[in-house]
Structures are given as C-alpha cells and as structure tokens.
TIMI-881092 format. One record per atom (N, C-alpha, C, CB): residue number from 1; atom name; x, y, z. Coordinates in steps of 0.05 Angstrom, whole numbers, plus 5000, padded with zeros to 4 digits. Glycine has a CB too. Layout:
BEGIN
   k  a    x    y    z
 NUM CA    X    Y    Z
...
//
This chain:
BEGIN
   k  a    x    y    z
   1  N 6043 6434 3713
   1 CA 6069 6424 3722
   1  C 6086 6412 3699
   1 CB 6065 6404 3744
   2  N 6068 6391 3691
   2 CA 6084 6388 3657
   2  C 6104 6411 3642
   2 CB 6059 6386 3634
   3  N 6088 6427 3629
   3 CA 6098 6449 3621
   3  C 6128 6466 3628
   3 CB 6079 6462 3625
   4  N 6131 6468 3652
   4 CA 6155 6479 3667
   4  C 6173 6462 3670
   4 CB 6151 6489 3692
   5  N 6164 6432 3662
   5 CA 6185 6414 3661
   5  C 6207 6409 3642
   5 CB 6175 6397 3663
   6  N 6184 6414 3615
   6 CA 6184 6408 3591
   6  C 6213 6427 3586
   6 CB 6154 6415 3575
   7  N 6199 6446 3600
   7 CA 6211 6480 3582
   7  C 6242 6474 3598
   7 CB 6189 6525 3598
   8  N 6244 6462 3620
   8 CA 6262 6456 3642
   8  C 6282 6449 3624
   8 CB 6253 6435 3663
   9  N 6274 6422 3614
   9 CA 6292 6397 3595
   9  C 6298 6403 3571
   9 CB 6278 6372 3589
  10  N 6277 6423 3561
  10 CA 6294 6437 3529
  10  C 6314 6459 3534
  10 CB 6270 6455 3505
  11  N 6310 6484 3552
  11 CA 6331 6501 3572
  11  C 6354 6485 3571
  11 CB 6322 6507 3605
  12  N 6354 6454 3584
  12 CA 6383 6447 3596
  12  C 6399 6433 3567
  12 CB 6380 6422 3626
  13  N 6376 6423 3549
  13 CA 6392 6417 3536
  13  C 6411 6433 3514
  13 CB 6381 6402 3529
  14  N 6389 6454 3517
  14 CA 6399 6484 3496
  14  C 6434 6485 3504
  14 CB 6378 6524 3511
  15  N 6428 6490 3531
  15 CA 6456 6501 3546
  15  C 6484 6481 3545
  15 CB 6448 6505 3579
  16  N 6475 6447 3540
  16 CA 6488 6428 3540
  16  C 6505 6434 3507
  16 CB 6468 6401 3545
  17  N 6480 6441 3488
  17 CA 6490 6437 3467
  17  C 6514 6462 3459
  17 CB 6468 6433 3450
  18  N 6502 6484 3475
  18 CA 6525 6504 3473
  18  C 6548 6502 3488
  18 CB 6516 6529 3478
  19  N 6547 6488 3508
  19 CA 6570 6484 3517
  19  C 6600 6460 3501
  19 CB 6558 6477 3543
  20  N 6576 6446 3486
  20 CA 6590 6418 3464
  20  C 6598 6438 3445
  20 CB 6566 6388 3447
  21  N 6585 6457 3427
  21 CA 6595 6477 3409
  21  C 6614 6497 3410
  21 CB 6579 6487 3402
  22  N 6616 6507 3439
  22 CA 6637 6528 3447
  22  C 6665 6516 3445
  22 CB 6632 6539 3477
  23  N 6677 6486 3448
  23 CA 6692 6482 3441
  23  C 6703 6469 3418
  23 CB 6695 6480 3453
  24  N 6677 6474 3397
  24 CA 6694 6469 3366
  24  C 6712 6494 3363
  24 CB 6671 6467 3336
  25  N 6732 6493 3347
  25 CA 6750 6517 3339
  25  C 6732 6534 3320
  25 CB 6780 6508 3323
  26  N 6728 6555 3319
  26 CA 6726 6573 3299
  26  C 6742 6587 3277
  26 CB 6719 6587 3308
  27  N 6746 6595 3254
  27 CA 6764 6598 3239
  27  C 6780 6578 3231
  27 CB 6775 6613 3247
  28  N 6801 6595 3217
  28 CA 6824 6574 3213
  28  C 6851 6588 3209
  28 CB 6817 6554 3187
  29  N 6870 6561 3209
  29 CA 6892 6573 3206
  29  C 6914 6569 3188
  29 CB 6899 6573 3223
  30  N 6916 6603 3176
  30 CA 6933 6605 3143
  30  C 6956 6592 3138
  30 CB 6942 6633 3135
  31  N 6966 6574 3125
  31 CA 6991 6579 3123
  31  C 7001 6584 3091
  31 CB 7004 6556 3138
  32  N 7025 6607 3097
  32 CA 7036 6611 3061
  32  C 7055 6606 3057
  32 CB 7038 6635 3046
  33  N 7068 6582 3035
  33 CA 7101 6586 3031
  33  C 7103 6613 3014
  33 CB 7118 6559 3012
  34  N 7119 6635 3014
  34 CA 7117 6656 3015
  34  C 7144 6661 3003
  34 CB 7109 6665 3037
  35  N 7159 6650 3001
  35 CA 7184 6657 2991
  35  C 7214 6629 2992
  35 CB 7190 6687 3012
  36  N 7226 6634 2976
  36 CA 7237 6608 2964
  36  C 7272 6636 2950
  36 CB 7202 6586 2928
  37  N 7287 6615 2963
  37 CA 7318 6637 2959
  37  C 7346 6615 2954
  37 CB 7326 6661 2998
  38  N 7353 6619 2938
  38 CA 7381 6592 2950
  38  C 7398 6611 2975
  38 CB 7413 6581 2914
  39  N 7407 6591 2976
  39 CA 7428 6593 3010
  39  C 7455 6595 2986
  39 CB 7429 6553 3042
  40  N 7484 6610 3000
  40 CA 7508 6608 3001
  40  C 7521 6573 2993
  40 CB 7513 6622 3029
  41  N 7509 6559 3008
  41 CA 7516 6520 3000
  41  C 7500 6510 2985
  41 CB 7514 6496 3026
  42  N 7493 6523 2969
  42 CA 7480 6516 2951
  42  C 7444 6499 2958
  42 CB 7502 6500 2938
  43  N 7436 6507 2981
  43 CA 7419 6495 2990
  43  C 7391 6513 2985
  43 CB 7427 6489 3017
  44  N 7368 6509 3007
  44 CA 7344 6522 2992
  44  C 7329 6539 3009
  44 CB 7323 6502 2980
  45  N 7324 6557 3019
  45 CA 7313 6576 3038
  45  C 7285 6580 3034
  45 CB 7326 6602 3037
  46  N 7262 6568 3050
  46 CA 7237 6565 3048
  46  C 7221 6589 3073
  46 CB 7231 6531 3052
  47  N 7207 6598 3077
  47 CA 7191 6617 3076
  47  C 7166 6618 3087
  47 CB 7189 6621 3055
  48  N 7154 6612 3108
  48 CA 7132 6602 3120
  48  C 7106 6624 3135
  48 CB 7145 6585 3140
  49  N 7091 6628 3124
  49 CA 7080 6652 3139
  49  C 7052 6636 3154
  49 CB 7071 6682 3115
  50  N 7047 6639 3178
  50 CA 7025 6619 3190
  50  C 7006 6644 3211
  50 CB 7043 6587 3212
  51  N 6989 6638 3209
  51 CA 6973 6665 3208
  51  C 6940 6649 3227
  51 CB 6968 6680 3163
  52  N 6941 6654 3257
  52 CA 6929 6643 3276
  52  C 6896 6661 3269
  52 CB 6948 6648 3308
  53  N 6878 6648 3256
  53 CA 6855 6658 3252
  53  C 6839 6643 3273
  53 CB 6846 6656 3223
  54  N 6839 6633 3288
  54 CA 6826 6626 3312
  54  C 6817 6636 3327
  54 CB 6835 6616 3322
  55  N 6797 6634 3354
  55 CA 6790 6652 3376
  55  C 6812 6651 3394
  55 CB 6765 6644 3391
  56  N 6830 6637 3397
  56 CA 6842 6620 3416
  56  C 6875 6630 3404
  56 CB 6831 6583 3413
  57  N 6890 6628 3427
  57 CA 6914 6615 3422
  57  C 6933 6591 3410
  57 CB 6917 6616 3435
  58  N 6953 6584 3404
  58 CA 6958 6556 3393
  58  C 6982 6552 3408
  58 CB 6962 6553 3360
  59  N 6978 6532 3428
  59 CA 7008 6541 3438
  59  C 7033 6529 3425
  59 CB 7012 6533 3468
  60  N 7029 6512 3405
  60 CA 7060 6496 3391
  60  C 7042 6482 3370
  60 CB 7083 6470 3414
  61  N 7049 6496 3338
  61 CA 7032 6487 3324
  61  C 7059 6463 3300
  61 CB 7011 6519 3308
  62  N 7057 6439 3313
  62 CA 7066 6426 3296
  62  C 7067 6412 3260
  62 CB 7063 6418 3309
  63  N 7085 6411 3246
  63 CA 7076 6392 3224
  63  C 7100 6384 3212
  63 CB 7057 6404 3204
  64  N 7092 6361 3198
  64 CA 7108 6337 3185
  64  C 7106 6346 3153
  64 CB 7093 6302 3192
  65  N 7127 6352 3145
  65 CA 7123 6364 3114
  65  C 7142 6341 3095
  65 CB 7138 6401 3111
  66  N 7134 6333 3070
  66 CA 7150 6316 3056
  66  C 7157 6328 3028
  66 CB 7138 6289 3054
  67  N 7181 6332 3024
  67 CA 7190 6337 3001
  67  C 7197 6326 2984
  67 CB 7201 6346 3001
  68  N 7181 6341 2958
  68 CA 7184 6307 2930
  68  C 7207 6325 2914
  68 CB 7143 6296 2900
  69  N 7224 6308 2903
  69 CA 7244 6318 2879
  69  C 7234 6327 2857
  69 CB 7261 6300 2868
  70  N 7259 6342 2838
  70 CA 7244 6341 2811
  70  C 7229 6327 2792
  70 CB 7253 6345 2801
  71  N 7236 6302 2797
  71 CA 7216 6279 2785
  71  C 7193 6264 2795
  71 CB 7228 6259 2780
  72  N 7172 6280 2834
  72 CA 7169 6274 2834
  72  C 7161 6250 2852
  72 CB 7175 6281 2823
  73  N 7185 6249 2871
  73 CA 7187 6227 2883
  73  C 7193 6233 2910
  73 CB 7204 6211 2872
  74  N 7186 6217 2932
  74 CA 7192 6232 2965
  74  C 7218 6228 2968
  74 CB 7175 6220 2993
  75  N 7233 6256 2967
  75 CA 7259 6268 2977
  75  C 7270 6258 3000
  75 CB 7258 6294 2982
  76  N 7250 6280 3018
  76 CA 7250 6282 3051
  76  C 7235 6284 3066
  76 CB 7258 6297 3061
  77  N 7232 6280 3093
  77 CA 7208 6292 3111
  77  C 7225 6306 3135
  77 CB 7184 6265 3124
  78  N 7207 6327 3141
  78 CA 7215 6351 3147
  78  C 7191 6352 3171
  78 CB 7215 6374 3119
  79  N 7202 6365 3203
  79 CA 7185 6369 3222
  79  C 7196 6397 3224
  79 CB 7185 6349 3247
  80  N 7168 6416 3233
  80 CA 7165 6449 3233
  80  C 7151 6453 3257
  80 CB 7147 6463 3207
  81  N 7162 6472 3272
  81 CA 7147 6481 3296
  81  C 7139 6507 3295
  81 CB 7160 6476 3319
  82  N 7114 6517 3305
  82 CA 7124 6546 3314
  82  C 7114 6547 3330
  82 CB 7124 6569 3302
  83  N 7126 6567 3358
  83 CA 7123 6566 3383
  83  C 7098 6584 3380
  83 CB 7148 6575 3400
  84  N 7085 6593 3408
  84 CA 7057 6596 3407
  84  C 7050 6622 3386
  84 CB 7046 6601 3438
  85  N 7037 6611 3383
  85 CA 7010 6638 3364
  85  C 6989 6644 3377
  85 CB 6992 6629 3335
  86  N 6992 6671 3377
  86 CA 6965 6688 3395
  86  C 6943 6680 3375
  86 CB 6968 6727 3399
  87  N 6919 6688 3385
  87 CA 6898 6685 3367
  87  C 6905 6712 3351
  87 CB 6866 6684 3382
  88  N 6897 6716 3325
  88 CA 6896 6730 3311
  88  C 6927 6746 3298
  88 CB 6878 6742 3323
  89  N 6939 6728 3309
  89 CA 6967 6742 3304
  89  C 6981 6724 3283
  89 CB 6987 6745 3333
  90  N 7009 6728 3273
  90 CA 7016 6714 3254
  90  C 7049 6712 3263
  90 CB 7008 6727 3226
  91  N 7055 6691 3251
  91 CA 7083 6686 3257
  91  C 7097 6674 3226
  91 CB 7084 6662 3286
  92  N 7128 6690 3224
  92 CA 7139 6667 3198
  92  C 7159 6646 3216
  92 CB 7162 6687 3168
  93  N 7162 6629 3204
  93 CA 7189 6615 3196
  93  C 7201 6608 3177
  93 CB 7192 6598 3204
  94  N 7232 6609 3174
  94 CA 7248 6598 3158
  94  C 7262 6586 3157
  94 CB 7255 6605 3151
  95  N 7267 6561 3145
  95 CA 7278 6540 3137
  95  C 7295 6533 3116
  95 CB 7263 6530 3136
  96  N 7313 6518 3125
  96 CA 7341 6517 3106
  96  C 7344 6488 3087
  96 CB 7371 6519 3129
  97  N 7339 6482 3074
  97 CA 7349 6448 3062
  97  C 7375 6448 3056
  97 CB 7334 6436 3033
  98  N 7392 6446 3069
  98 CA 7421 6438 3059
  98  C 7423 6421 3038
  98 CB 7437 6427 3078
  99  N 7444 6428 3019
  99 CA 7439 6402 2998
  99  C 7421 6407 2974
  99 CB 7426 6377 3013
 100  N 7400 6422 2978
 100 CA 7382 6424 2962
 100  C 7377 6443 2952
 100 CB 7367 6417 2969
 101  N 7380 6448 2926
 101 CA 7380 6476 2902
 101  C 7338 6476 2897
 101 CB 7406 6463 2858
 102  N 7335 6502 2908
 102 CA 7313 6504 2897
 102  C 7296 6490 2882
 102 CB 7314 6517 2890
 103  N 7303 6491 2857
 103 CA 7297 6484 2831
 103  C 7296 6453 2829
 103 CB 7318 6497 2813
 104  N 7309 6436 2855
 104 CA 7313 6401 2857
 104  C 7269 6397 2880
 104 CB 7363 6388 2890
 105  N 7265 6422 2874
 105 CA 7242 6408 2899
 105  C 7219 6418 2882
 105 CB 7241 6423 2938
 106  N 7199 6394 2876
 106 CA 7185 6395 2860
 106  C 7148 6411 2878
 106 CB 7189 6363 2845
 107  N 7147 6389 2896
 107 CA 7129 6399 2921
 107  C 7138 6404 2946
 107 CB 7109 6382 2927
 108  N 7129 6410 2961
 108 CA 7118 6410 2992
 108  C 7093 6408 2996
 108 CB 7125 6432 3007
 109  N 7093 6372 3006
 109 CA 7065 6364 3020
 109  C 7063 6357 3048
 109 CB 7054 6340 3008
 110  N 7042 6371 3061
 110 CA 7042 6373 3087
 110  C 7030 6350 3101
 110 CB 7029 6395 3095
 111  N 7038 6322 3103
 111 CA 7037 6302 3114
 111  C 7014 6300 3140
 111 CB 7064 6298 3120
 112  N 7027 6318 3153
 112 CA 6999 6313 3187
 112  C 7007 6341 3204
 112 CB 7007 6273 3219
 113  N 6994 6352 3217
 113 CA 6985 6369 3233
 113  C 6981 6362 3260
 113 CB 6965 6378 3223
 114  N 6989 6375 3283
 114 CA 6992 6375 3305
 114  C 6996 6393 3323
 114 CB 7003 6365 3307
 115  N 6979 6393 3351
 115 CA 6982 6408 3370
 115  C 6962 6440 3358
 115 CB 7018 6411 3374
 116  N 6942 6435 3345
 116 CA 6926 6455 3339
 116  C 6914 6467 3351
 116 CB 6913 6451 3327
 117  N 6899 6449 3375
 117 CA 6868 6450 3387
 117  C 6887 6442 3420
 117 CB 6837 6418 3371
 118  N 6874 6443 3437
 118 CA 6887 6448 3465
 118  C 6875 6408 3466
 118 CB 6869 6483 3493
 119  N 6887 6396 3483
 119 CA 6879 6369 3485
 119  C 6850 6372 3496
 119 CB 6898 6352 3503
 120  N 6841 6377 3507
 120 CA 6818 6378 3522
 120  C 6791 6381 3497
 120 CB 6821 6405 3547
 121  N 6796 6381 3465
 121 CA 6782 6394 3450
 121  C 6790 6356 3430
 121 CB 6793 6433 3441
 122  N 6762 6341 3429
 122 CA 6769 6317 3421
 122  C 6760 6319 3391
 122 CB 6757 6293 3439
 123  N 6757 6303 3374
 123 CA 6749 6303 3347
 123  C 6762 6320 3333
 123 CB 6723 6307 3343
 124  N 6783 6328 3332
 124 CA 6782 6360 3316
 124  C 6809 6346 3299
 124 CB 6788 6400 3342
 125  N 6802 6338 3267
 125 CA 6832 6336 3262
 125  C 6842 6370 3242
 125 CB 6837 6301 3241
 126  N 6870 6364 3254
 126 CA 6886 6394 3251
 126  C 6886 6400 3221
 126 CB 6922 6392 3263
 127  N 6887 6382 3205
 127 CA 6892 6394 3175
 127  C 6863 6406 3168
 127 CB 6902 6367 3150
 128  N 6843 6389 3179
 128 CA 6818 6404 3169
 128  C 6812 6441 3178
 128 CB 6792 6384 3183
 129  N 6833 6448 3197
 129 CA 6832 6476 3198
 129  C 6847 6493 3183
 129 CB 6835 6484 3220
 130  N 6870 6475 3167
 130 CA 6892 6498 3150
 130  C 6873 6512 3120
 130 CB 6928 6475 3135
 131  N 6886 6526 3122
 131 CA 6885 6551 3090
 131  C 6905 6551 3083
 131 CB 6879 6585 3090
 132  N 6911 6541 3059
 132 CA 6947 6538 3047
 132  C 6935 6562 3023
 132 CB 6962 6495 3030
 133  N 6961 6568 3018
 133 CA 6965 6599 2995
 133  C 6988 6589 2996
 133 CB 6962 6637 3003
 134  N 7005 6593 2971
 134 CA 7035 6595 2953
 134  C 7029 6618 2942
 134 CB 7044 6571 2927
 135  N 7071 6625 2939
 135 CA 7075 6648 2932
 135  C 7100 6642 2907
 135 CB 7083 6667 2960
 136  N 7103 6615 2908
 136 CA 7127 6608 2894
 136  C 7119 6583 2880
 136 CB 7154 6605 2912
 137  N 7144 6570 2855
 137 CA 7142 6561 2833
 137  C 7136 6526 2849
 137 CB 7171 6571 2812
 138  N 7139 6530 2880
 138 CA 7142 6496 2887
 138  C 7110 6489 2898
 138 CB 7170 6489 2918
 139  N 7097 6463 2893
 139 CA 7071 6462 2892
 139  C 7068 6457 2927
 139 CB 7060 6437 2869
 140  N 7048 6474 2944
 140 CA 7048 6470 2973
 140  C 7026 6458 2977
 140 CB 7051 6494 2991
 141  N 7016 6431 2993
 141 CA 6991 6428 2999
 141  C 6994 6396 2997
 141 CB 6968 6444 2980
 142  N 6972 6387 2990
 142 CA 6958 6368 2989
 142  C 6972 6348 2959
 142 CB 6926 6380 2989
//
C-alpha cells in the first residue's frame, strides 16, 4: 500500500510542477532599430522591427525608451506601443522625433518593458525576454 502511495505523491507532484513550468514564456522577443532617416522638419525617423518569438501571443507590447544627446546626456523619454503580436509573427513601427536631426541622438536606451506576459503569468520581468540587434550608427539597448 505504501508504494502506490508513494508513486501517487511523486505522479502529482510531477504534474504540479509541469503545470508551474507551462507558464514560464518560452523564447523571446527580438527587437531591431533597423533604420534611422531625417524627416522633411528636420527631425529623425526611427525604425523598429519587433519580432514575437514566443509560443503565445502578446497582446500590447509596451516600452519606455530614453534618448541621450550627442554628449551623452538624457534628451527624452519616449513611450512605444505595438498593438498585438501573434506568436511568431513580426511587426515594425515608426517613429518620428520632431526637432531632432539624427546625428543630435547619441543612444536609445530602453528604460522598462511592459505588457509582455498575459497578467495571470507572475515573476516574469519583460526586459529579461528582449533580443536587441541595431542596424544603425545610434547605440540601442542597455
């Protein structure tokens, strides 16, 4: 009787633990500044390619981006949305800095991450799932 008990309580816990693991995220998700253009007002046209490597969908993948000048120093902060991402699919956006000549923006650092993981999914912070790639002369990341 022992035995079938035993086997009982390691079974349930097996199943407990796969059920705690099924909702960590798998993968991750890309993002590239990808292209960098001046605007007509002399402003700066940024380039965003975000690329849902997940099992899952994302339904509104938020972030807080801060822009340092040429010397350096925090410019601006900048909020980016993009509406949902299928799993495995990719989406761009583009973005305009009025005011701002390319060549005046030294980085883009991505401040905080949001809306990654569905609420119901606790512990999970959002930056620890990005893949950043650049395609241009302005430094993206961290």
């Amino acid at each position: 009787m022992r035995l079938p008990f035993r086997t009982f309580v390691f079974g349930l816990a097996s199943v407990l633990a796969g059920a705690v693991s099924a909702q960590e995220p798998t993968g991750k998700i890309s993002l590239e500044l990808n292209h960098v253009q001046a605007t007509a007002d002399g402003g700066c046209r940024l380039s965003v390619i975000a690329t849902n490597g997940l099992e899952r969908p994302v339904n509104k993948l938020g972030m807080e981006i801060v822009a340092f000048n040429a010397d350096e120093l925090v410019d601006q902060f900048l909020r980016l949305e993009f509406a949902r991402i299928s799993a495995g699919k990719t989406k761009i956006l583009q973005f305009d800095l009025a005011g701002k000549a390319c060549d005046s923006i030294s980085r883009l650092h991505i401040n905080d991450v949001l809306n990654c993981v569905p609420a119901s999914v606790k512990d999970i912070y959002c930056p620890d799932l990005l893949e950043l790639s650049n395609r241009t002369s302005i430094k993206f990341g961290d």
